[in-house]
Backbone as numpy.savetxt, mean C-alpha at the origin, in Angstrom:
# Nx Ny Nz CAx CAy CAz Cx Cy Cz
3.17 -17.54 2.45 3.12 -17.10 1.08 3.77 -18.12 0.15
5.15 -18.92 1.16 5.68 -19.61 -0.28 4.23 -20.93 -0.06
4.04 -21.59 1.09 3.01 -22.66 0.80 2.34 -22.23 -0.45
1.27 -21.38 -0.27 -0.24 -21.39 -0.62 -0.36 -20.05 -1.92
0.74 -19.30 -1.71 0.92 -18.90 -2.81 0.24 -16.89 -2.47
0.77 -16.38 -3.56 0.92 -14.81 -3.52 -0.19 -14.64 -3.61
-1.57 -15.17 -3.80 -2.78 -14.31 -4.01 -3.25 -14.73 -2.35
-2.54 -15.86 -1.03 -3.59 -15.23 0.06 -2.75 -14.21 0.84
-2.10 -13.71 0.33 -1.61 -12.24 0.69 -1.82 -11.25 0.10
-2.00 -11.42 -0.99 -2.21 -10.43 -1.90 -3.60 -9.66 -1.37
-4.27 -11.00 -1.42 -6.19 -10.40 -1.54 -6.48 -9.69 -0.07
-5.91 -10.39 0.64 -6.24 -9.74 2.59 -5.94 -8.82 2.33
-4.81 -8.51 2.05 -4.12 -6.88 1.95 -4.91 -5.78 1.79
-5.65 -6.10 0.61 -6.02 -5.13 -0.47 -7.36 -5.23 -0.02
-7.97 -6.05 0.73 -9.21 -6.21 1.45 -9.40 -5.54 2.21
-8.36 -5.51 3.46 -8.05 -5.00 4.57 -8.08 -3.83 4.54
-7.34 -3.09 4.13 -6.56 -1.69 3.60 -7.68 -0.70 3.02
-8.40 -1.90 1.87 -9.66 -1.09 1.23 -10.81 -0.78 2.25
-11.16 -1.82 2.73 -12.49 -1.62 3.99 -12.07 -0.58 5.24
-10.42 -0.67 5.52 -10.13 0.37 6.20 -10.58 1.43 5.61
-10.14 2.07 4.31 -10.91 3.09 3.91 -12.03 3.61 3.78
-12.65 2.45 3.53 -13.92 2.41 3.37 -14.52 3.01 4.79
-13.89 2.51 5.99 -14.55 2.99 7.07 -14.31 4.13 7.92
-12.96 4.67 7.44 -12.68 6.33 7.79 -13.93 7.47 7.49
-14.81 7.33 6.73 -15.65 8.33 6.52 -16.56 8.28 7.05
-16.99 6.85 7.62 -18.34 7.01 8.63 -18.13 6.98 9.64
-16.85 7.09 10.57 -16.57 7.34 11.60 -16.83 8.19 12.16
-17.39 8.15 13.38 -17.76 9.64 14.25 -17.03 9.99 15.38
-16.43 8.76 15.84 -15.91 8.96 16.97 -14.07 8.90 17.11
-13.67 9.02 18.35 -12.40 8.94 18.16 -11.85 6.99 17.99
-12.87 6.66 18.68 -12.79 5.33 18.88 -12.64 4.15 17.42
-13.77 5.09 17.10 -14.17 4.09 15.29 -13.13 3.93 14.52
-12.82 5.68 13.98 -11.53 6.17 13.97 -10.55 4.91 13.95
-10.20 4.81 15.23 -9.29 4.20 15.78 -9.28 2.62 15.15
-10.85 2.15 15.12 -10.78 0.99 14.60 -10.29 1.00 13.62
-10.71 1.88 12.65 -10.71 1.60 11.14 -9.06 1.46 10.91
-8.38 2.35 11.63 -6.84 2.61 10.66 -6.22 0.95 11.84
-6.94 0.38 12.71 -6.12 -0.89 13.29 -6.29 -2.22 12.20
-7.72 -1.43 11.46 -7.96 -2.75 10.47 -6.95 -2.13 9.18
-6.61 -1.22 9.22 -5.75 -0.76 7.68 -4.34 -1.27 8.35
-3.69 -1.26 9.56 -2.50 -0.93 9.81 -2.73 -3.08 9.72
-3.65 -3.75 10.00 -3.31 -5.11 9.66 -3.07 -5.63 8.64
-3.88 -4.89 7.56 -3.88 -5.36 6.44 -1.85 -4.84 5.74
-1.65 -3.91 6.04 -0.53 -3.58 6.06 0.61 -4.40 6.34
0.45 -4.76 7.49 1.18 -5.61 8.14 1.90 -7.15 7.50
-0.21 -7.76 7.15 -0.12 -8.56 6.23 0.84 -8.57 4.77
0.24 -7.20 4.35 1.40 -7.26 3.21 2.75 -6.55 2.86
3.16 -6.68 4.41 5.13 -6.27 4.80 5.80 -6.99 3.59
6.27 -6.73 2.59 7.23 -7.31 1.56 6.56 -8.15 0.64
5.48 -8.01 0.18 4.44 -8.29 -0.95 5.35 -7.86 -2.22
5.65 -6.19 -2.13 5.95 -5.70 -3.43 7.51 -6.10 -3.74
8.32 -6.16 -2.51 9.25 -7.04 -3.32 9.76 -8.70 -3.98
9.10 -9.57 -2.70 8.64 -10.94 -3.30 8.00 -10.71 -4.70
6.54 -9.90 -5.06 6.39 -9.99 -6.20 7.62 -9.33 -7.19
8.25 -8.55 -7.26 9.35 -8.13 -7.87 10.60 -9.37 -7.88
10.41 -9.76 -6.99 12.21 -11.19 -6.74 10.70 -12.75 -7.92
9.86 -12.63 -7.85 9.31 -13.80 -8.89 9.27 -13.06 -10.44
9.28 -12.02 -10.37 9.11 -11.41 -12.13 10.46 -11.04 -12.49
11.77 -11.10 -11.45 13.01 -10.87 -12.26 13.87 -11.77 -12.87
14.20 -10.97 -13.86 15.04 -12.20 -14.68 16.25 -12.64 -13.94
16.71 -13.81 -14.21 17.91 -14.55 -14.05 19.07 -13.39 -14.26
19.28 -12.80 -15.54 20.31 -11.86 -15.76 20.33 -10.71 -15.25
20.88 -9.90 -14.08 21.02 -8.70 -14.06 19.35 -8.74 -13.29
19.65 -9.64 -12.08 18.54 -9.86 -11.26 18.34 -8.39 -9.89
20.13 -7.92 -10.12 20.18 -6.60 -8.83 19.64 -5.93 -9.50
20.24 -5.39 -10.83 19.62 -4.42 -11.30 18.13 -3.72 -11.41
17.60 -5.25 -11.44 15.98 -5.38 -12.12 15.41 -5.08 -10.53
16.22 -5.51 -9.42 15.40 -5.33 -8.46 15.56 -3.78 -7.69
16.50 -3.17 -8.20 17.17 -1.71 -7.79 16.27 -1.05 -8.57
15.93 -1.33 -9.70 14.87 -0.46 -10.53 12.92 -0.64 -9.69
12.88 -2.16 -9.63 11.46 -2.01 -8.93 11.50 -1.29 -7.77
12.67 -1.40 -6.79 12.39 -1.15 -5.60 12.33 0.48 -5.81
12.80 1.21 -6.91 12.88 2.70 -6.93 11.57 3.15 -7.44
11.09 2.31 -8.01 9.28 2.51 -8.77 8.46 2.33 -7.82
8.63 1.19 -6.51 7.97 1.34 -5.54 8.36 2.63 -4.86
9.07 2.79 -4.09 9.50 4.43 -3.32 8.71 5.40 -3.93
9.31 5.69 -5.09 8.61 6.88 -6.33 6.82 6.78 -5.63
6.69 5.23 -5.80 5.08 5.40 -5.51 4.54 5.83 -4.28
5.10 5.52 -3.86 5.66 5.20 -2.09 4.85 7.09 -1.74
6.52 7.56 -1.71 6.15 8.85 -1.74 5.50 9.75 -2.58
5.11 9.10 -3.77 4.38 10.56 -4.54 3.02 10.41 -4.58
2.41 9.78 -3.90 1.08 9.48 -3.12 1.08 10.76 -2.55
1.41 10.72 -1.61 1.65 12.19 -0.46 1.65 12.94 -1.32
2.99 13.22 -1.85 3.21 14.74 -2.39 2.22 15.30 -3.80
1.62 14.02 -4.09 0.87 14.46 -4.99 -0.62 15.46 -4.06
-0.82 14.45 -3.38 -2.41 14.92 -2.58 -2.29 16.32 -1.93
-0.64 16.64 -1.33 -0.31 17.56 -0.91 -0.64 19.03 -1.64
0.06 18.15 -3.07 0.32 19.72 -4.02 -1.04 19.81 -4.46
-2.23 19.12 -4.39 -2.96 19.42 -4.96 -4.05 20.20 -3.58
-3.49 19.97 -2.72 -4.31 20.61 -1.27 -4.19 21.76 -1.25
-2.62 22.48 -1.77 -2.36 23.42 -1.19 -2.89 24.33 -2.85
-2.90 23.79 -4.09 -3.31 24.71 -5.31 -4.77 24.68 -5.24
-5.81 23.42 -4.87 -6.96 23.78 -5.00 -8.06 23.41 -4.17
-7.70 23.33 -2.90 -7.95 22.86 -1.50 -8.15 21.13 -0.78
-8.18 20.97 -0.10 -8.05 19.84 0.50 -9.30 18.75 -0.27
-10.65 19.63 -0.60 -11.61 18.83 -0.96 -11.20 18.18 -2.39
-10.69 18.91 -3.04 -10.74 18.73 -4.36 -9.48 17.62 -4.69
-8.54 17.58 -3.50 -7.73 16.92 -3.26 -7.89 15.46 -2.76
């Protein structure tokens, strides 16, 4: 990432991760299945500490903990309210609509 720079991590990631999705729904088997979340869990992999490298290049010089105690809490927030969002909306207006 430091060579060649944040976008050939960036883009695999979001490549990876997306086509994983992409391929959970035509799966039939347990096997496919299986493929799809090995191609999401790479793309993942790939981008282990993406969101804070990009956070440690956009913080300022001054009050650089701070700035990074605040991203890293906006990531989490996102982190988890993914879930709990899809959750609350499973359980008020069923899983589909969710």
């Amino acid at each position: 990432m430091d060579r060649r720079g944040r976008v050939w991590v960036a883009v695999p990631t979001a490549v990876l991760l997306g086509l994983g999705l992409m391929l959970i729904p035509v799966t039939g088997s347990f096997g496919e299945l299986l493929a799809a979340t090995v191609v999401m869990a790479v793309g993942n992999g790939l981008g282990l500490g993406i969101v804070m490298t990009l956070g440690a290049d956009t913080a300022p010089r001054l009050h650089r903990a701070k700035y990074l105690g605040g991203w890293r809490l906006f990531a989490d927030i996102g982190m988890s309210g993914g879930p709990l969002t899809v959750s609350g909306l499973a359980a008020l207006a069923g899983l589909a609509s969710a």
